[in-house]
DRENMIMAR-62208 format. One record per residue (C-alpha): residue in one letter; chain; x, y, z; residue number from 0. Coordinates in nm, 3 decimals. Example, Ala and Ser with C-alpha at 12.3 -4.5 7.8 and 13.67 -1.06 7.14 Angstrom:
BEGIN
<rec 'a', 'A', <1.230, -0.450, 0.780>, 0> <rec 's', 'A', <1.367, -0.106, 0.714>, 1> 
This chain:
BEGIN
<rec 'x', 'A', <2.372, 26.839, 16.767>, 0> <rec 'x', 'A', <2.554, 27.046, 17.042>, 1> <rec 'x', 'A', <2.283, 27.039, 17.344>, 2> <rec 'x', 'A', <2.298, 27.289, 17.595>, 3> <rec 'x', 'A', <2.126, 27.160, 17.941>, 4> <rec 'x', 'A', <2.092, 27.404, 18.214>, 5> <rec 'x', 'A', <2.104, 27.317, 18.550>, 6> <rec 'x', 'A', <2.084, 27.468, 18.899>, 7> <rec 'x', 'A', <2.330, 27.377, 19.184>, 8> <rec 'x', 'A', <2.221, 27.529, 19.497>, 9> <rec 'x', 'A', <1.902, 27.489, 19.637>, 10> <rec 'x', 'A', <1.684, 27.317, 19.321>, 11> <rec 'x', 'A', <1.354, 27.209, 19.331>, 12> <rec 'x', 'A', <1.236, 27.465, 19.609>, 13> <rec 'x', 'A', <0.905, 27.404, 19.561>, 14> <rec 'x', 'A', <0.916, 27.002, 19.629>, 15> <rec 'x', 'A', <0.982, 27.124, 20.009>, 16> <rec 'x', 'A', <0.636, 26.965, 20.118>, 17> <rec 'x', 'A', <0.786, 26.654, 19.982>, 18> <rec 'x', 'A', <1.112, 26.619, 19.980>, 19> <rec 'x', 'A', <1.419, 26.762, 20.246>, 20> <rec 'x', 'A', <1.715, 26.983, 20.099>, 21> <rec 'x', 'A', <1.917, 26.688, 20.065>, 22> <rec 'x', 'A', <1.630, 26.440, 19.863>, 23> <rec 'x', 'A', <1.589, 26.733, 19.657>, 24> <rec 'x', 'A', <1.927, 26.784, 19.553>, 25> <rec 'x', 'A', <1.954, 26.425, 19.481>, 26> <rec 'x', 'A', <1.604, 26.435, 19.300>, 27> <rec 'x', 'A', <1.744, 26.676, 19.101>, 28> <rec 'x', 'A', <2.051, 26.508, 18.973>, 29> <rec 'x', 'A', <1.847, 26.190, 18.917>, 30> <rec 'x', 'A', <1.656, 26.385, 18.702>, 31> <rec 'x', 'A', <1.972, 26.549, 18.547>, 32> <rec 'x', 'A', <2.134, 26.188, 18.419>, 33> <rec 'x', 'A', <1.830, 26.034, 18.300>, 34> <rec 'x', 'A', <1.780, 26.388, 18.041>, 35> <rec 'x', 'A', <2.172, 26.349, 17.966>, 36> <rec 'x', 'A', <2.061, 25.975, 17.904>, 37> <rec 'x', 'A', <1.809, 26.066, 17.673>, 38> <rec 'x', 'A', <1.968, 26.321, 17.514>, 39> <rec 'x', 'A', <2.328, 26.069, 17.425>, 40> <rec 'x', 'A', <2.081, 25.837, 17.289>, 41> <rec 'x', 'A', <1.909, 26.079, 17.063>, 42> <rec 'x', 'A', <2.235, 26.126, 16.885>, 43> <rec 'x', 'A', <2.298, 26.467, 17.114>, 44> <rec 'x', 'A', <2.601, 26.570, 17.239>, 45> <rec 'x', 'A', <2.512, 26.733, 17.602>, 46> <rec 'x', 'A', <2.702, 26.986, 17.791>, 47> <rec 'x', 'A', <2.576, 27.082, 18.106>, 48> <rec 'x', 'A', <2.523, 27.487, 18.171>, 49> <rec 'x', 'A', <2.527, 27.514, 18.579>, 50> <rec 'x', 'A', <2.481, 27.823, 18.773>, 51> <rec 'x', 'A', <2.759, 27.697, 19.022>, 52> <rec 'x', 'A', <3.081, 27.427, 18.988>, 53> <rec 'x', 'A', <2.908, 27.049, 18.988>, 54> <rec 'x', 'A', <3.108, 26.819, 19.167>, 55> <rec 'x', 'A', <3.044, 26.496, 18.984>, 56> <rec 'x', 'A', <3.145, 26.303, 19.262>, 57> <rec 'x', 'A', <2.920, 26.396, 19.451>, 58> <rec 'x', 'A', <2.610, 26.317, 19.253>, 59> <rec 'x', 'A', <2.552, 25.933, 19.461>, 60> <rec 'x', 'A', <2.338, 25.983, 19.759>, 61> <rec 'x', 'A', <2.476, 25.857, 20.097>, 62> <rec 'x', 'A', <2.119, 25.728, 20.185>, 63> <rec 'x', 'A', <1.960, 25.567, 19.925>, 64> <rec 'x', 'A', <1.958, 25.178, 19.815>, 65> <rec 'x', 'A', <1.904, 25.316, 19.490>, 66> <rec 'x', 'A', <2.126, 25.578, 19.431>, 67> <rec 'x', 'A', <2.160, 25.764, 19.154>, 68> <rec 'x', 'A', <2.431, 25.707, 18.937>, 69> <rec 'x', 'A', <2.710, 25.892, 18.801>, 70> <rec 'x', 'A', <2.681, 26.157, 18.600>, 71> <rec 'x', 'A', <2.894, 26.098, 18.292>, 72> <rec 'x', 'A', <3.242, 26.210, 18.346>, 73> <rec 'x', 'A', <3.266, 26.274, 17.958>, 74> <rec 'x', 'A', <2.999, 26.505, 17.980>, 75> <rec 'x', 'A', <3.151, 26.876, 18.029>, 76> <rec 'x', 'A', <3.004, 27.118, 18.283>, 77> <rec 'x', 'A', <3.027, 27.516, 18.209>, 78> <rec 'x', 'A', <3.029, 27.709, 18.459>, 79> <rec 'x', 'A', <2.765, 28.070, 18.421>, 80> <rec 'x', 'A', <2.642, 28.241, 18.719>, 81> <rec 'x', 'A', <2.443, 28.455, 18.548>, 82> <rec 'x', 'A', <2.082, 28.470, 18.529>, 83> <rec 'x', 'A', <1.892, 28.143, 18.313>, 84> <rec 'x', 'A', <1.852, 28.401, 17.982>, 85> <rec 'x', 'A', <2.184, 28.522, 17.972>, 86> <rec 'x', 'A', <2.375, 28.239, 18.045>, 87> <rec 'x', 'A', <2.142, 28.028, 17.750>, 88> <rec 'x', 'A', <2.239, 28.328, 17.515>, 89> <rec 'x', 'A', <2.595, 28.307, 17.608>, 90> <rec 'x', 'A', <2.591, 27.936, 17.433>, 91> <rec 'x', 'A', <2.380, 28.096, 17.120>, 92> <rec 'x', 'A', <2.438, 28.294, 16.843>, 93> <rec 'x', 'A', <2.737, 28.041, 16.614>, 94> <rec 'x', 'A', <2.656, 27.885, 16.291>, 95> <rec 'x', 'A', <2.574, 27.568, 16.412>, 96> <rec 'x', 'A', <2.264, 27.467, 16.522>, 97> <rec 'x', 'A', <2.185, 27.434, 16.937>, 98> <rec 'x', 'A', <1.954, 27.257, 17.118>, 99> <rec 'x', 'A', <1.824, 27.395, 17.510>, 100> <rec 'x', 'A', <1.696, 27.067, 17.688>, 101> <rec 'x', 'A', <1.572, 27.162, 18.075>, 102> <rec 'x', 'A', <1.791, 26.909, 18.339>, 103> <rec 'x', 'A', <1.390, 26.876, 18.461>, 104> <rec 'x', 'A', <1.204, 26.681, 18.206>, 105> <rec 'x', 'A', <1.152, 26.354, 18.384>, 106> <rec 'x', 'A', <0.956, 26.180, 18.096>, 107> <rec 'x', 'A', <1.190, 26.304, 17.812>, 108> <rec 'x', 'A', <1.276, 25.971, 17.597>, 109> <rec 'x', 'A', <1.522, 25.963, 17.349>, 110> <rec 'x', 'A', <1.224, 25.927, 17.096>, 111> <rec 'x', 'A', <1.088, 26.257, 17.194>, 112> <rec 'x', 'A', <1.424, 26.392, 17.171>, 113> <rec 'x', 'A', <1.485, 26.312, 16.842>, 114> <rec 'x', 'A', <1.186, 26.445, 16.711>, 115> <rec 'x', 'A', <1.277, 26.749, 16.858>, 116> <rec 'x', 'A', <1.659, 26.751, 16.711>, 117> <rec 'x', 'A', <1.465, 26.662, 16.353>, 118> <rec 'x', 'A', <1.193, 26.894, 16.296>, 119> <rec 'x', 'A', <1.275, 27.185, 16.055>, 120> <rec 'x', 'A', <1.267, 27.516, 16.149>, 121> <rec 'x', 'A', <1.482, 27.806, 16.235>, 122> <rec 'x', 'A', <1.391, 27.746, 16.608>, 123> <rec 'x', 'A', <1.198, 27.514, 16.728>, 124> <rec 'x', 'A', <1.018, 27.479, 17.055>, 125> <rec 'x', 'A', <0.865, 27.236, 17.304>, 126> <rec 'x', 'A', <0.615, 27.432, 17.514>, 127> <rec 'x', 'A', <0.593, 27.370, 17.873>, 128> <rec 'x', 'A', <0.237, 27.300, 17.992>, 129> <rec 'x', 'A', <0.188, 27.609, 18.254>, 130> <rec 'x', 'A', <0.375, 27.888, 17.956>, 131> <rec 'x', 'A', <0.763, 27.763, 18.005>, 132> <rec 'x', 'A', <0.996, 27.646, 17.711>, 133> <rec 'x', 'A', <1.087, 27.323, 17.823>, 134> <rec 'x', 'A', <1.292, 27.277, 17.488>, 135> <rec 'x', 'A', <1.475, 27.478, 17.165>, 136> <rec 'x', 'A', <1.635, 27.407, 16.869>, 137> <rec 'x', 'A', <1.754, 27.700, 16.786>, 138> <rec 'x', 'A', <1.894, 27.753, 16.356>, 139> <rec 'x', 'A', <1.967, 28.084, 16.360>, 140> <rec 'x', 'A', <2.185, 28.352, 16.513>, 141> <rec 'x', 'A', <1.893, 28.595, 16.488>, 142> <rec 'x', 'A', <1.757, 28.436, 16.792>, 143> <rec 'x', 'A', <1.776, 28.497, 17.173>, 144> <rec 'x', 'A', <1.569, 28.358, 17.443>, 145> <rec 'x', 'A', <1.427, 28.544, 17.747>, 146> <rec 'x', 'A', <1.298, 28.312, 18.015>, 147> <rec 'x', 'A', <1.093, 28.564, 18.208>, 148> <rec 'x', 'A', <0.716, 28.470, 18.268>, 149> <rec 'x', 'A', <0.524, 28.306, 18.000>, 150> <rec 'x', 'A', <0.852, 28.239, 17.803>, 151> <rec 'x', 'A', <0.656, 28.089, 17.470>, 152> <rec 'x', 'A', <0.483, 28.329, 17.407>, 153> <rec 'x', 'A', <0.798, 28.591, 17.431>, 154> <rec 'x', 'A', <1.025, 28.337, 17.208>, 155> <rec 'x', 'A', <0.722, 28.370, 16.973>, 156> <rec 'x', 'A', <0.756, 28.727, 16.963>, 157> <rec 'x', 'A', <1.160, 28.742, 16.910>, 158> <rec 'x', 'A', <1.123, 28.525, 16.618>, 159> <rec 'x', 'A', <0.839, 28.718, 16.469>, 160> <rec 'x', 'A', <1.017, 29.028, 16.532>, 161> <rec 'x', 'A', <1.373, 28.848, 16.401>, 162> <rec 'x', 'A', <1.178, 28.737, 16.055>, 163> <rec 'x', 'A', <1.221, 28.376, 16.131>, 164> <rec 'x', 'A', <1.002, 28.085, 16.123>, 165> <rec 'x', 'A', <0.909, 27.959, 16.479>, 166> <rec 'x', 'A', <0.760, 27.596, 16.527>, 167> <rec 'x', 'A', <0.616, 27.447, 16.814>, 168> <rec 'x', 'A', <0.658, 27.079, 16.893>, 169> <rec 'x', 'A', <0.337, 26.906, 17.042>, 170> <rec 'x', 'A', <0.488, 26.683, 17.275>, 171> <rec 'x', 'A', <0.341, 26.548, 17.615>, 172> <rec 'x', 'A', <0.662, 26.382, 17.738>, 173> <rec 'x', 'A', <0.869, 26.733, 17.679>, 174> <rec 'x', 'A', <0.582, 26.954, 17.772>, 175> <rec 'x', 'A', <0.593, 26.810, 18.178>, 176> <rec 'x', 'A', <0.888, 26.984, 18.376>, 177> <rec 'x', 'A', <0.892, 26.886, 18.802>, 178> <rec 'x', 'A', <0.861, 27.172, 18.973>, 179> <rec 'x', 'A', <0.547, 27.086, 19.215>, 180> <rec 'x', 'A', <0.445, 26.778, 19.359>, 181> <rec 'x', 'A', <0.125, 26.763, 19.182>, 182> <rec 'x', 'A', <0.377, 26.742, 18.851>, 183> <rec 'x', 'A', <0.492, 26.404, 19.049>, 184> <rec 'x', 'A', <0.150, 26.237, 18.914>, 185> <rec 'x', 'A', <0.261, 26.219, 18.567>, 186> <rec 'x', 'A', <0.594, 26.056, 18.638>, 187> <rec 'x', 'A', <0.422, 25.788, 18.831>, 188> <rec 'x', 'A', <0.204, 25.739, 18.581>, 189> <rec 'x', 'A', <0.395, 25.771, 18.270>, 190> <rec 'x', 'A', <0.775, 25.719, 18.357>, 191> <rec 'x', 'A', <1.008, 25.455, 18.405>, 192> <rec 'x', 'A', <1.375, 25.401, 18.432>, 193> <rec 'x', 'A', <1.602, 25.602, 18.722>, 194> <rec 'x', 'A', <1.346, 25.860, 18.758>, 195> <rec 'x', 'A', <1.050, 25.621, 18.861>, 196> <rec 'x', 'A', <1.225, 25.394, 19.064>, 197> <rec 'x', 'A', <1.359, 25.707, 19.252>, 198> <rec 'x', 'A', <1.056, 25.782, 19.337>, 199> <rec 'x', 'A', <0.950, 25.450, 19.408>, 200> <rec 'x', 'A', <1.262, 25.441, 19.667>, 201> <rec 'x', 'A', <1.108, 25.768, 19.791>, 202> <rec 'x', 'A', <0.768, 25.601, 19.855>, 203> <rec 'x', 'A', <0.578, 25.831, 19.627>, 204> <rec 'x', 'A', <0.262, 25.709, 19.517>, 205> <rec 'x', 'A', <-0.062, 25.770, 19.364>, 206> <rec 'x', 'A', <-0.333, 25.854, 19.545>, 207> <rec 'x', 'A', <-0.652, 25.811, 19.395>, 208> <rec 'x', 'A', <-1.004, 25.952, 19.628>, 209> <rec 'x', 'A', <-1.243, 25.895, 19.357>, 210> <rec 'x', 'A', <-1.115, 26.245, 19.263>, 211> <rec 'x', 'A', <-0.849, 26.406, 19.079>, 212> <rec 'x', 'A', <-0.559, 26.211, 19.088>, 213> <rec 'x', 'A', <-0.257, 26.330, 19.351>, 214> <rec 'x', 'A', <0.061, 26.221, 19.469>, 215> <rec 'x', 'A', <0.109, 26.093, 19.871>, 216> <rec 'x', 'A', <0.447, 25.991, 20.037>, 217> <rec 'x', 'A', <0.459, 25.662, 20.240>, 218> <rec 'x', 'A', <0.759, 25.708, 20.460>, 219> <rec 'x', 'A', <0.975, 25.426, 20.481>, 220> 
C-alpha cells in the first residue's frame, strides 16, 4: 500500500519550544520522521514523504548529538507541496488504488499497529488522534477528501456520511498519540523504544513523578 506521510520542513514542533531549541526540534522531528518510515517499510508500506518545503536528506544527522539520528532512506521519495496540509493530502487522493495518510509525528507507531491499520476493511479508515486529530487514513475510495481543520474526525466522519461510504475508526493507543506538547513526551518515555526513546534519553528527558500526575522534566547535560 502506497503511504503518503506528511511532513513539515521549516520550523516543526513549535510548541516543544519550552523544551527543545530550533535546532533539537528540527532534529526531533526527523527522528521522529525515520522511525514512522521504519514502521511503515516494515508493515509492508511503501512510504513517500509529502513535505511542505525541499528535504535535504543529507542533512537529517545532527552535528551535536552522540546519538544522531540516522539517515533517512535515500529510496524513500520526497514530493514537494507547499500548499496547505488538506490540499496537499488531497492532491495524493482520489486514484483507484487504495492510500494510506500516516502523520511523520507518531512516535509510538509500530509496525504491528501499522498493519492493522493497512488491514482493516473499510472504504476509509481512520486512527483518531486523542485531542480530535486524524493521526491516520486508509482511504478506498475516490469519493473521499480530507479537511484537516479543527476537530478533523469528526469532519472526515461527516464527508464520508455525506459521500455514502462506510467510515471505520481504528482504536489504537500507539496511533492515537501525536508529539506536539511536552506533556505528549510522557507517553514516549513510558511506552516507546527504539530511535525515538533513546533520543530522548540523549536529550535528558525524563519522568517526573510528584506523587501527582505524571510529567516530563529535562536534565541538561
Amino acid at each position: 500500500m502506497r503511504v503518503v506521510v506528511p511532513f513539515g520542513v521549516d520550523s516543526p514542533k513549535t510548541r516543544l519550544a519550552p523544551f527543545f531549541d530550533a535546532d533539537e526540534r528540527r532534529d526531533f522531528a526527523h527522528t521522529m520522521l525515520r522511525g514512522v518510515l521504519d514502521a511503515v517499510e516494515s508493515a509492508g508500506g511503501t512510504p513517500v514523504v509529502l513535505a511542505d518545503a525541499p528535504l535535504d536528506i543529507d542533512e537529517q544527522r545532527s552535528s551535536d548529538r552522540q546519538t544522531q539520528s540516522d539517515d533517512i532512506n535515500e529510496d524513500v521519495p520526497v514530493i514537494v507541496d507547499d500548499r496547505p496540509l488538506t490540499d496537499a493530502v488531497n492532491g495524493q487522493l482520489g486514484g483507484d488504488e487504495p492510500v494510506a495518510i500516516v502523520m511523520a509525528d507518531l512516535a509510538l507507531a509500530t509496525p504491528e499497529s501499522l498493519t492493522r491499520l493497512f488491514d482493516t476493511p473499510g472504504d476509509v479508515v481512520a486512527a483518531p488522534g486523542l485531542r480530535g486529530g486524524t493521526n491516520a487514513l486508509v482511504v478506498r475510495t475516490p469519493a473521499f477528501s480530507v479537511d484537516y481543520h479543527g476537530a478533523s474526525i469528526a469532519d472526515h466522519r461527516a464527508i464520508a456520511d455525506d459521500a455514502g461510504v462506510s467510515f471505520v475508526e481504528l482504536d489504537s493507543m500507539r496511533l492515537a498519540v501525536d508529539i506536539d506538547e511536552p506533556s505528549d513526551l510522557v507517553e514516549v518515555l513510558l511506552h516507546g523504544d527504539g530511535r525515538i526513546r533513546a533520543w530522548l534519553d540523549a536529550a535528558g528527558v525524563a519522568l517526573s513523578d510528584d506523587g501527582g500526575r505524571i510529567d516530563v522534566v529535562r536534565r541538561r547535560r
